[in-house]
N, C-alpha and C positions, 0 to 999 in steps of 0.2 A: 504494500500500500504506500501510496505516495505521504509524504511530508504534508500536514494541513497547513503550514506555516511559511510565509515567505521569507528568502533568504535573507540573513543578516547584512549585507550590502544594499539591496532591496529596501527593508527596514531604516536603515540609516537614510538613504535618499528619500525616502518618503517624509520622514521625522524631520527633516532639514530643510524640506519645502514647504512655503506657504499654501502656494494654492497647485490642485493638479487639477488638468483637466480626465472629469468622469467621459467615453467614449462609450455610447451603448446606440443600437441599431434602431430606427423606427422602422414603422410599417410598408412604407412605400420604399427603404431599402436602402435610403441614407441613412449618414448616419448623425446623429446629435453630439455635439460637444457642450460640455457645461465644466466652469471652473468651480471647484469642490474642496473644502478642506477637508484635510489630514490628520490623523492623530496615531501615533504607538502609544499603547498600553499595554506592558506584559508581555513585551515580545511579540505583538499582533498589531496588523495597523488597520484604524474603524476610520468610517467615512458616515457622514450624516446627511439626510436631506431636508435643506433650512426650509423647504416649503411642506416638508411633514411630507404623509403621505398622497399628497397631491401634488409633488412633481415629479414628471414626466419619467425624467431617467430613473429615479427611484422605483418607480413602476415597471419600468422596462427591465430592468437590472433584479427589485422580485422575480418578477415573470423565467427571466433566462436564465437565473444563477449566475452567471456574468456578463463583463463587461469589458473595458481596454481602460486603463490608466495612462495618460501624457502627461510625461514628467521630465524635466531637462533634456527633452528631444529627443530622449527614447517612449516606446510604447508595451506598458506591462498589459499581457492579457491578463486578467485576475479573478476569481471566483468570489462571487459573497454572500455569504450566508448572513440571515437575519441574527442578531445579540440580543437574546430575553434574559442572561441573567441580571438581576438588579444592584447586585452587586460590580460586575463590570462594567454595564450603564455608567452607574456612579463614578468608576474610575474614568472613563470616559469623558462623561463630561468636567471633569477637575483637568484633565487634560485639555481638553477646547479652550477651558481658562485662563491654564499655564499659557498656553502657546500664544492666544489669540486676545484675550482678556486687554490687555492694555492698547494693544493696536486697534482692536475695534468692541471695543464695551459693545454696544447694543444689538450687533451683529451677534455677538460672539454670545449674549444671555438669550437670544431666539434659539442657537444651536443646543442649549441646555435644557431649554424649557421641555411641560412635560411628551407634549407632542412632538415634537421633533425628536425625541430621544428615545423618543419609540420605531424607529427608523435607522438604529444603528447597524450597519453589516459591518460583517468581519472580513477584512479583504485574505483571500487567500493565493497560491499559485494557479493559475490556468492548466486546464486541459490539456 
């Protein structure tokens, strides 16, 4: 069985970047890009959708299980599974704080709040 876990190089690029852009496919067969923040916790890196679950790519990204990450002009394919426990949640969003908190307060407490945190996937290695 493969590693659920993206590589520690991987990890570190992710954690260092502020925004990546999410790549997931619509219907007609383009494809959507959205700029998405980041976070590592615990050796795993989660991504959140600030419009809860009414955007687009987060729907699309449920529906497929994956999607493609752009990030310093490479392209991660990546897998994501949904994050219920409440305890990670939490470390989660103490993370969007750390990183993001002072750069952009009001942004960054929509990312915590309690809907949007109900949207957290766990990015894993692609297929």
């Amino acid at each position: 069985m493969a590693d659920p876990t993206l590589d520690p190089a991987t990890l570190d690029l992710l954690d260092r970047s502020v925004e990546v852009d999410v790549l997931t496919p619509r219907r007609d067969g383009s494809m959507s890009r959205r700029p998405i923040w980041v976070v590592v916790v615990d050796g795993d890196a989660y991504v959140r959708s600030y419009r809860g679950e009414q955007g687009a790519w987060y729907r699309r990204a449920r529906r497929d299980g994956r999607a493609a990450v752009a990030v310093e002009g490479r392209t991660l394919e990546v897998t994501l599974e949904p994050e219920g426990d409440a305890a990670v949640n939490e470390r989660v969003s103490e993370a969007f704080r750390a990183k993001y908190g002072e750069r952009s307060p009001g942004p960054t407490e929509t990312m915590v709040n309690a809907e949007v945190s109900r949207t957290t996937l766990r990015l894993g290695p692609g297929a």
